[in-house]
C-alpha positions as CSV (number, residue, x, y, z in Angstrom):
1,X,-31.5,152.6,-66.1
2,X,-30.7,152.0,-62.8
3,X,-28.4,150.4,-60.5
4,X,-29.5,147.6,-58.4
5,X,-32.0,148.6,-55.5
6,X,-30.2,150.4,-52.8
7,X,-27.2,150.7,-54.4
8,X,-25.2,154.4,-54.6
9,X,-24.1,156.7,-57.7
10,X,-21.5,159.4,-58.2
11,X,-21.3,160.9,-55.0
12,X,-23.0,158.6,-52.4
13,X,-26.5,159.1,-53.9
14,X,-28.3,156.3,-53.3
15,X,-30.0,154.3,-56.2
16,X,-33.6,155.1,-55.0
17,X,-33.6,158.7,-53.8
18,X,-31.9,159.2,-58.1
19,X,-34.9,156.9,-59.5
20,X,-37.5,159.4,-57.2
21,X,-36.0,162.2,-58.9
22,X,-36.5,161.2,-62.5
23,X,-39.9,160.3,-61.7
24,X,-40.5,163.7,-59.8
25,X,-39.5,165.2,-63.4
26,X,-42.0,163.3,-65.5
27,X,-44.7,163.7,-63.4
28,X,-43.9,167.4,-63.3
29,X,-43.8,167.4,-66.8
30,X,-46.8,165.6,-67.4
31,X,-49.1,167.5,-65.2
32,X,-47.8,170.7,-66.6
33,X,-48.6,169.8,-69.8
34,X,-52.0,169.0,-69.1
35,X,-52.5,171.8,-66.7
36,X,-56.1,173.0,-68.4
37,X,-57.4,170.4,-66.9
38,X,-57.3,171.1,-63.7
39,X,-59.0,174.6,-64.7
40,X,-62.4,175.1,-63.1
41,X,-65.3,174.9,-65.4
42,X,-68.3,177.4,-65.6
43,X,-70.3,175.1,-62.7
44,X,-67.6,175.7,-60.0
45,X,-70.2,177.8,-57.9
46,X,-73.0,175.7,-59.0
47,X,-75.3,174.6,-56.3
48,X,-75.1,171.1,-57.7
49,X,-71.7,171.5,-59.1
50,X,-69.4,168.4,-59.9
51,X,-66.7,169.3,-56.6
52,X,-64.5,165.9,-57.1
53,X,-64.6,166.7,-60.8
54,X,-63.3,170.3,-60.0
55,X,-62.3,171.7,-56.9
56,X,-60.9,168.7,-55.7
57,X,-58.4,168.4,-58.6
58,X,-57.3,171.8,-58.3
59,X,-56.9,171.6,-54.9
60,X,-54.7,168.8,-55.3
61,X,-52.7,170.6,-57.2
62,X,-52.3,173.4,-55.5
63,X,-51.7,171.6,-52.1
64,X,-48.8,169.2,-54.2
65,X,-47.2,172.1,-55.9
66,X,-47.7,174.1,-52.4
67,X,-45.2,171.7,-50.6
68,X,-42.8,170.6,-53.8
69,X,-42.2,174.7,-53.5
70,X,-39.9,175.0,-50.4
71,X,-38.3,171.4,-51.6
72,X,-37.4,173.3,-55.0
73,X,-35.1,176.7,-54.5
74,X,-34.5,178.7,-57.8
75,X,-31.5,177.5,-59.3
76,X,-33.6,173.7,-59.3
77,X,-34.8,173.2,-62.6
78,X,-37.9,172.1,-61.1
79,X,-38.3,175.2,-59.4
80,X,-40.1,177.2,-62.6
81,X,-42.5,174.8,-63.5
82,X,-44.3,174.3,-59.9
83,X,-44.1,178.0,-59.0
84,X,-46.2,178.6,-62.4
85,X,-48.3,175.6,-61.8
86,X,-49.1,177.1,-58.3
87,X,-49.5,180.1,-59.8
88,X,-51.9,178.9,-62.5
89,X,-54.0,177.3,-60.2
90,X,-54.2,180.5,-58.0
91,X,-55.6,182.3,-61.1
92,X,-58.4,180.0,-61.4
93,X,-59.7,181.0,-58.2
94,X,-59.5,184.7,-59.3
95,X,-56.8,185.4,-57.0
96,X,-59.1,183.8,-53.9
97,X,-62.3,185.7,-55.0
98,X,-64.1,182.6,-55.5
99,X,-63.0,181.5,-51.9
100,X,-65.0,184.6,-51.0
101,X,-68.3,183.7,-53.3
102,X,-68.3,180.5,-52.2
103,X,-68.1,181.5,-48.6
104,X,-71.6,183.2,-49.1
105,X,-72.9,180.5,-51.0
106,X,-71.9,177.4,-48.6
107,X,-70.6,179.1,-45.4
108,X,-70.4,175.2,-43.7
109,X,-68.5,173.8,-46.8
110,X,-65.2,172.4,-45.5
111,X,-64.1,172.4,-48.4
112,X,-63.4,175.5,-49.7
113,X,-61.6,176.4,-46.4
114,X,-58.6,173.2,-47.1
115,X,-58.5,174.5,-50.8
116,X,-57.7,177.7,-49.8
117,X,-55.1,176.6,-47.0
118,X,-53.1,175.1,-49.4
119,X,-52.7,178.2,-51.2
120,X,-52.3,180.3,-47.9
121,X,-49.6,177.9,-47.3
122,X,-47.7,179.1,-49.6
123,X,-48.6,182.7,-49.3
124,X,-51.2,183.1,-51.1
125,X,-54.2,184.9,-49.5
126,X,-57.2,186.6,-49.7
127,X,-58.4,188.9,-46.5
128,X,-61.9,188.9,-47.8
129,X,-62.3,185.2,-47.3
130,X,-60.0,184.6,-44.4
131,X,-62.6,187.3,-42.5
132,X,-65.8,185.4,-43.4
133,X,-64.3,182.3,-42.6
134,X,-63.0,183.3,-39.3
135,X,-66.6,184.7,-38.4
136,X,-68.2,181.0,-39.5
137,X,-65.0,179.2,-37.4
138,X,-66.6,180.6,-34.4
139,X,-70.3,179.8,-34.5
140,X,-71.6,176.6,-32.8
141,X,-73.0,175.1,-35.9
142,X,-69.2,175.0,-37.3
143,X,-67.5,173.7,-34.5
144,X,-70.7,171.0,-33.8
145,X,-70.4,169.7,-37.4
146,X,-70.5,166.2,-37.1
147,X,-67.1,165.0,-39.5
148,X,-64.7,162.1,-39.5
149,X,-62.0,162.1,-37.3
150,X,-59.5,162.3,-40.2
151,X,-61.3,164.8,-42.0
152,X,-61.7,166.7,-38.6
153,X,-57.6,166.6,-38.4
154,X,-58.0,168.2,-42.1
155,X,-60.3,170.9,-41.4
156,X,-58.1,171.5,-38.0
157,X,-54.9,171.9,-39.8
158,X,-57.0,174.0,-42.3
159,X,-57.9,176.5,-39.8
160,X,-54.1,176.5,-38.0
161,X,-52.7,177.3,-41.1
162,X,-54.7,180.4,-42.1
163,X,-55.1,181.2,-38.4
164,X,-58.5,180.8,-37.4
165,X,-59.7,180.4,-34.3
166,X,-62.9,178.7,-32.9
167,X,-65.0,180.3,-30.2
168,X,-63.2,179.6,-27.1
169,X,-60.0,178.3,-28.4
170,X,-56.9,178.5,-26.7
171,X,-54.4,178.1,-29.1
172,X,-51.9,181.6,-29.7
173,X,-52.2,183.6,-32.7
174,X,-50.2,182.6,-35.7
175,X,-49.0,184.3,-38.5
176,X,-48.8,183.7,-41.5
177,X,-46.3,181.1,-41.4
178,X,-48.4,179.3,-39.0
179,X,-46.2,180.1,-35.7
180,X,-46.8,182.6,-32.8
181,X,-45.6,185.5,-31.5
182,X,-43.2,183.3,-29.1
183,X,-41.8,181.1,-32.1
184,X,-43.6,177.9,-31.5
185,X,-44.7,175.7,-34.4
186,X,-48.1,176.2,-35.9
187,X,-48.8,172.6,-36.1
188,X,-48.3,171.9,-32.1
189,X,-50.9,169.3,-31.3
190,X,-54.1,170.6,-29.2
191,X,-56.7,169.0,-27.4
192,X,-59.0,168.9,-30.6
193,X,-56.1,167.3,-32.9
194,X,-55.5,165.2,-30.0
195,X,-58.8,163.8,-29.8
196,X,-59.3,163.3,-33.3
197,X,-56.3,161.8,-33.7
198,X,-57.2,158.9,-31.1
199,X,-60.8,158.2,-33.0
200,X,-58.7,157.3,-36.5
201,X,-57.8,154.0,-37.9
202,X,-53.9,155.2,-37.1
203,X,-54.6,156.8,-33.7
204,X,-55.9,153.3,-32.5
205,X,-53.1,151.1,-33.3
206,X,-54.9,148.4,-34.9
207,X,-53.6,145.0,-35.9
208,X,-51.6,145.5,-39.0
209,X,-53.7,142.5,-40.7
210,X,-56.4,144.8,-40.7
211,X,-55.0,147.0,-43.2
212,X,-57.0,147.3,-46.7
213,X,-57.6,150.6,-49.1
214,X,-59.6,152.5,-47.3
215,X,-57.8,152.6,-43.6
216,X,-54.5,152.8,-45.9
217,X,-55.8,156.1,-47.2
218,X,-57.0,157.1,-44.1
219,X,-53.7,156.6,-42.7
220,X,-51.7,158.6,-44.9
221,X,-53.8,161.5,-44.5
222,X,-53.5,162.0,-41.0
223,X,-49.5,161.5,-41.3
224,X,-50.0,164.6,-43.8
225,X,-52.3,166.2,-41.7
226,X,-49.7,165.5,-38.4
227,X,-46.9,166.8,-40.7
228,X,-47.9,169.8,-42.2
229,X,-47.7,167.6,-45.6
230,X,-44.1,166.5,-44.6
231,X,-42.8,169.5,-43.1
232,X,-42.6,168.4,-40.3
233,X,-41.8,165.1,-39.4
234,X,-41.4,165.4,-35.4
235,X,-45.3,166.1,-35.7
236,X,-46.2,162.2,-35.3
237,X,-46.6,160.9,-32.3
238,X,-43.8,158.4,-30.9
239,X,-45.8,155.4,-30.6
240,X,-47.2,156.1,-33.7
241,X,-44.0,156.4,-35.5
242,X,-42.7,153.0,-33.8
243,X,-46.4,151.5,-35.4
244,X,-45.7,152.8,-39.2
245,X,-41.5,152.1,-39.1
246,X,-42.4,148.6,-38.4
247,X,-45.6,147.8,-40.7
248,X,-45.1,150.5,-43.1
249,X,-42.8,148.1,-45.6
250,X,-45.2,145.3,-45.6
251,X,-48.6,147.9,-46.1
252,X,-46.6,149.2,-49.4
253,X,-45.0,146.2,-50.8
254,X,-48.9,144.9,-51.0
255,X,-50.5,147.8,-52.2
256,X,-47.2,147.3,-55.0
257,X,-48.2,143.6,-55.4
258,X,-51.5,144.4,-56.2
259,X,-50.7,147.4,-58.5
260,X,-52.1,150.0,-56.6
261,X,-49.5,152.5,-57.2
262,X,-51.6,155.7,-56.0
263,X,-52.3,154.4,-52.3
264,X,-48.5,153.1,-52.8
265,X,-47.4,156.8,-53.5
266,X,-49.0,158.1,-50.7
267,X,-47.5,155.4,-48.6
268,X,-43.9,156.9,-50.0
269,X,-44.8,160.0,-48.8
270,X,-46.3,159.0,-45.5
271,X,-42.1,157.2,-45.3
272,X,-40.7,159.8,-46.6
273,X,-42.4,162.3,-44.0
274,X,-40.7,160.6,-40.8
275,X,-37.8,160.9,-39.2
276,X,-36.4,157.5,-40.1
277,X,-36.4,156.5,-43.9
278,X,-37.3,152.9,-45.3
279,X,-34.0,150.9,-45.6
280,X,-32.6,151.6,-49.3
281,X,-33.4,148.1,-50.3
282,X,-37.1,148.6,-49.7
283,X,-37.2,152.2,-51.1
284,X,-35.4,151.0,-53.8
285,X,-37.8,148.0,-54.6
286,X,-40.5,150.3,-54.1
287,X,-39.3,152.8,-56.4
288,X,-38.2,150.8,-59.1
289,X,-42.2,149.8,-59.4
290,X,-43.4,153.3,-59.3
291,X,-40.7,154.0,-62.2
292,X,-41.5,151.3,-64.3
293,X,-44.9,151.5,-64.0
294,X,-45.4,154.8,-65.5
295,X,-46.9,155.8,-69.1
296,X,-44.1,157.2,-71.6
297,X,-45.1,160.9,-71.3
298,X,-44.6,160.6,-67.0
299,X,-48.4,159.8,-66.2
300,X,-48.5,157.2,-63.3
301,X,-52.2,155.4,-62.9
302,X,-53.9,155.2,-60.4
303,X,-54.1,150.9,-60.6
304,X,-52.7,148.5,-62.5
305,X,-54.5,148.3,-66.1
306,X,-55.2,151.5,-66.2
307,X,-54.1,152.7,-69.8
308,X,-50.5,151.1,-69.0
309,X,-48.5,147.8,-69.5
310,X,-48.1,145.8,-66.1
311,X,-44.9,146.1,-64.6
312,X,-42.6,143.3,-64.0
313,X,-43.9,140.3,-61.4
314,X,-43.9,140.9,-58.1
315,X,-39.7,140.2,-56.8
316,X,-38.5,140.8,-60.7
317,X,-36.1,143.9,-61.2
318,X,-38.1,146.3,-63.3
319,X,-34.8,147.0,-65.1
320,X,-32.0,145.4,-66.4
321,X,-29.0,145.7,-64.1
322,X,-26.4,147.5,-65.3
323,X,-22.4,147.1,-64.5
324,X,-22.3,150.7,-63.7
325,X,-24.0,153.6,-62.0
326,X,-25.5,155.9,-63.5
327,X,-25.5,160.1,-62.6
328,X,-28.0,161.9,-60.7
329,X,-30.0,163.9,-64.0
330,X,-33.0,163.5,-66.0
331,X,-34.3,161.0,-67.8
332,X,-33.2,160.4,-71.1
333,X,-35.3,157.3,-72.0
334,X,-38.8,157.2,-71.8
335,X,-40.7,154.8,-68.7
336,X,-40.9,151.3,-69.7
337,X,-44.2,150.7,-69.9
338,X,-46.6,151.4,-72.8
339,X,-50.1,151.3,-74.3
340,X,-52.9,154.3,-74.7
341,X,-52.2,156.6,-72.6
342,X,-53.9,156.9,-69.0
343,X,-57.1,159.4,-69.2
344,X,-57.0,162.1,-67.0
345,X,-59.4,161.5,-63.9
346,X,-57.5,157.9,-63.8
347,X,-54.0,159.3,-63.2
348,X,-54.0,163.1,-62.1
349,X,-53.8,162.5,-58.4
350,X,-51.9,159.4,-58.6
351,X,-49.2,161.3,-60.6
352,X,-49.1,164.1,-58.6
353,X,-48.7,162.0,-55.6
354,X,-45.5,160.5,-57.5
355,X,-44.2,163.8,-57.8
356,X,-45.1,164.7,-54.6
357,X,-43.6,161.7,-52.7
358,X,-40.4,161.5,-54.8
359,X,-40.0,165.6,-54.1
360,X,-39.8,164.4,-50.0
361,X,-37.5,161.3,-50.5
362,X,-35.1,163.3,-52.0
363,X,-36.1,166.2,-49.3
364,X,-35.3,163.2,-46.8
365,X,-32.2,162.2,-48.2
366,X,-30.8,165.8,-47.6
367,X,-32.6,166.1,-44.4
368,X,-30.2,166.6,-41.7
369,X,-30.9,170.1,-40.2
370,X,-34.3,170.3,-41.0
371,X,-33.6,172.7,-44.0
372,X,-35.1,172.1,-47.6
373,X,-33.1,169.5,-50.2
374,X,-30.6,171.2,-51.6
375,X,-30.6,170.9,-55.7
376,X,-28.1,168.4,-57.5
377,X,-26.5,169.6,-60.3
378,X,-26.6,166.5,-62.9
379,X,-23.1,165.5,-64.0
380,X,-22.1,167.8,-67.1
381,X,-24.8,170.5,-66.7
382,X,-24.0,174.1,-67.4
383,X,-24.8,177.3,-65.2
């Protein structure tokens, strides 16, 4: 249990940024116990293959466990379990040689392409693919391919990541770490992010009443896309920054109301991946939900009803208040809520976006240089 939102522990850590940490670690654990799940099944190069049933959560995996690994150094206890998830998922691809077959089988999939950039993101590559998909990246049927503008700023960072460049682009060669051979950042805006970015729901500005599921997705992924997946939080644009800091709360204490705790995890992370944090009171509130509205095992779903007992009302505490703080560790108590457990395809992604947003508010919290979160030793550990 937990001390009253926004309230600090042992050692000035606040309330919230100690709840995101326990639920980092049951989600971790969680998804690493059901990791053959994510493995990809015989139709993965099918022609009429089931690609949100398995590409897409393996690349979710590999793009979560791809950013938790920087936030994790070696002596975190969390550091073993993503680095083998990331590998794991890296081995279903055959090392990147399916990259390569299914380059020859769909050379305009998108797809593949942001799979495999989560991987190279973490420096995992394969030149074989990288070279047929550099040759496709320059052909006018790639660059003409009619896409949303938020999927557009995907396949953009995609391709600045691995290092691809379309005919006629610009933009410096970057290595492997996405800068150039002058130091600058990989994820400096260019004219195409630039016009992509003004045709989305966030790039507009849009009157905050006209927020609803689908521009709140929307809007989270071109924060991730503008941030490298929170690596970078100077990549949003001022204004937009100013938009988010002040409708931001509001958007997630709705999506909270109405139990949507997926879209209200990626909201976290979209918070967590500016420069300015939510004020501990609302991150506190907010997290307090998330935490309480877990299955016992560490499974978050995706909604409200979905395999799990409803959390308290709207403005209740989810947990008794105690007297006194408790330390920065792990969980020794399973989540409050109960019933069957979630099944998979209805709390994978919303789980790993728990882990994935708690892994940058406690990133945030130690954010002061820019460097990754340094690990807390909980109070009485060894080593």
């Amino acid at each position: 249990m937990t001390p009253p939102a926004g309230g600090t522990g042992p050692g000035g850590t606040p309330a919230h940024v100690r709840t995101a940490r326990r639920v980092e670690e049951g989600a971790l654990a969680w998804v690493s116990a059901h990791r053959e799940h994510f493995a990809l099944g015989a139709d993965a190069l099918a022609p009429d293959g089931a690609v949100n049933g398995s590409w897409k959560p393996l690349g979710e995996l590999a793009r979560v466990c791809a950013s938790l690994s920087p936030l994790t150094p070696p002596r975190d206890p969390l550091h073993a379990p993503v680095r083998d998830l990331l590998a794991y998922a890296w081995r279903q691809t055959g090392e990147g040689e399916l990259f390569a077959r299914l380059q020859r089988l769909e050379p305009f999939a998108t797809y593949p392409l942001e799979v495999y950039a989560a991987f190279a993101s973490a420096g995992l590559r394969h030149p074989g693919y990288e070279a047929a998909a550099a040759t496709v990246a320059r052909s006018r049927g790639w660059q003409l391919a009619e896409q949303d503008p938020t999927r557009r700023l995907g396949v953009l960072a995609a391709e600045r990541r691995i290092g691809l460049h379309r005919h006629g682009d610009d933009r410096r060669h970057h290595d492997a770490h996405g800068h150039d051979a002058h130091g600058h950042d990989g994820v400096r805006p260019h004219d195409g992010v630039r016009r992509s970015l003004g045709r989305t729901w966030l790039g507009g500005l849009p009157e905050p009443w006209a927020f609803e599921r689908f521009s709140g997705y929307a809007l989270t992924h071109v924060v991730f896309h503008l941030t490298d997946w929170g690596r970078r939080p100077a990549g949003v644009p001022a204004d937009l920054r100013e938009y988010l800091a002040d409708w931001l709360p509001a958007w997630l204490d709705t999506c909270l109301d109405a139990g949507m705790w997926d879209l209200g995890c990626e909201l976290l992370a979209v918070a967590a991946s500016l420069p300015e944090p939510l004020s501990p009171a609302a991150a506190g509130h907010a997290w307090d939900r998330i935490a309480a509205a877990r299955h016992a095992g560490g499974a978050l779903p995706e909604q409200r009803g979905s395999g799990t007992a409803d959390p308290a009302p709207p403005g209740a505490p989810s947990e008794p208040v105690r007297s006194e703080p408790v330390p920065f560790e792990p969980a020794r108590s399973e989540p409050a809520a109960s019933g069957p457990a979630p099944d998979f395809p209805h709390c994978y992604h919303s789980t790993l976006m728990a882990a994935f947003a708690a892994a940058l508010t406690v990133g945030q919290h130690h954010r002061g240089d820019g460097a990754p979160a340094p690990y807390v030793r909980p109070e009485g550990a060894l080593g």
